[in-house]
C-alpha positions in Angstrom: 14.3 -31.8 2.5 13.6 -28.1 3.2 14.2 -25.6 0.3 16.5 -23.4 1.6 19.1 -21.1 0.5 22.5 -20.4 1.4 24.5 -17.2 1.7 27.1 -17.7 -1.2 24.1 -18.5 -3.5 23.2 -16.2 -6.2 20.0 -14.2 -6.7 19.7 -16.0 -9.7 19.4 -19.9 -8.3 17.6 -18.4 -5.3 14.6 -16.6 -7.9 14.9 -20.1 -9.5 14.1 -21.7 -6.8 11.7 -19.6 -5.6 9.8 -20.3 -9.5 9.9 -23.9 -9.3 8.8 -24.3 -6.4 6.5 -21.7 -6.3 7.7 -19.9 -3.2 7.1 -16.1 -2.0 9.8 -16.9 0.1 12.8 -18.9 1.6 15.2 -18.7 4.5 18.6 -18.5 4.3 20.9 -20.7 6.1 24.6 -20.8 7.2 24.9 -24.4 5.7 22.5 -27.1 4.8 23.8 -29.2 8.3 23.3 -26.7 10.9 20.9 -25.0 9.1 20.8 -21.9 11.6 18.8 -19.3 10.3 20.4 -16.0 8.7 17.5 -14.2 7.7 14.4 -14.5 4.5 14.8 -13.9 1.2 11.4 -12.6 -0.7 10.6 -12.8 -4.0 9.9 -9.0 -4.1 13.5 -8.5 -2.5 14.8 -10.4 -5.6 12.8 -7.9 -7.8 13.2 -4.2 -6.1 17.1 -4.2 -8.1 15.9 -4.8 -11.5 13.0 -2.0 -11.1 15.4 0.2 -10.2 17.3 -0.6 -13.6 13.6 -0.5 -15.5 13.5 3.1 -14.0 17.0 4.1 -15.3 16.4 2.8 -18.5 12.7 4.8 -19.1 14.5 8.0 -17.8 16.9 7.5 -20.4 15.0 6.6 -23.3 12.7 9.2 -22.9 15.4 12.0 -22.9 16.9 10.0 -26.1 13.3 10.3 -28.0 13.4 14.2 -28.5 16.7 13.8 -30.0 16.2 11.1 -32.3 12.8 12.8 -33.5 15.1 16.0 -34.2 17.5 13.7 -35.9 14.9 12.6 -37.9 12.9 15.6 -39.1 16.8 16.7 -40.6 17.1 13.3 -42.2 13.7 14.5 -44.1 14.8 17.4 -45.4 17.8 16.4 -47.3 
């Protein structure tokens, strides 16, 4: 049988299946009968969310480091 993926899937058994099998892609199928294609999913569409999170949390974490560095050079003091 093909390795497929369905719509109501989630990215997480799709990137699954992608790892087992060691896939850089798979089509996406109304249902497993028919199986008329919808569209591709890519591994890299699977990743493109999650490096926009990465992004967000460097941005924050570096305008958190001057504070904590302030915070710190006061701790000293005392």
């Amino acid at each position: 049988m093909p390795v497929m993926a369905l719509p109501d899937e989630t990215c997480r058994i799709v990137a699954t299946r992608l790892a087992v099998h060691r896939l850089e892609r798979v089509p996406v199928v109304r249902d497993a009968q028919s199986r008329e294609l919808l569209g591709l999913i890519t591994r890299s569409d699977l990743i493109k969310p999650s490096l926009g999170l990465f992004d967000e949390e460097h941005n924050y974490e570096q305008l958190r480091r001057p504070v904590l560095t302030s915070l710190r050079a006061v701790f000293r003091r005392r």
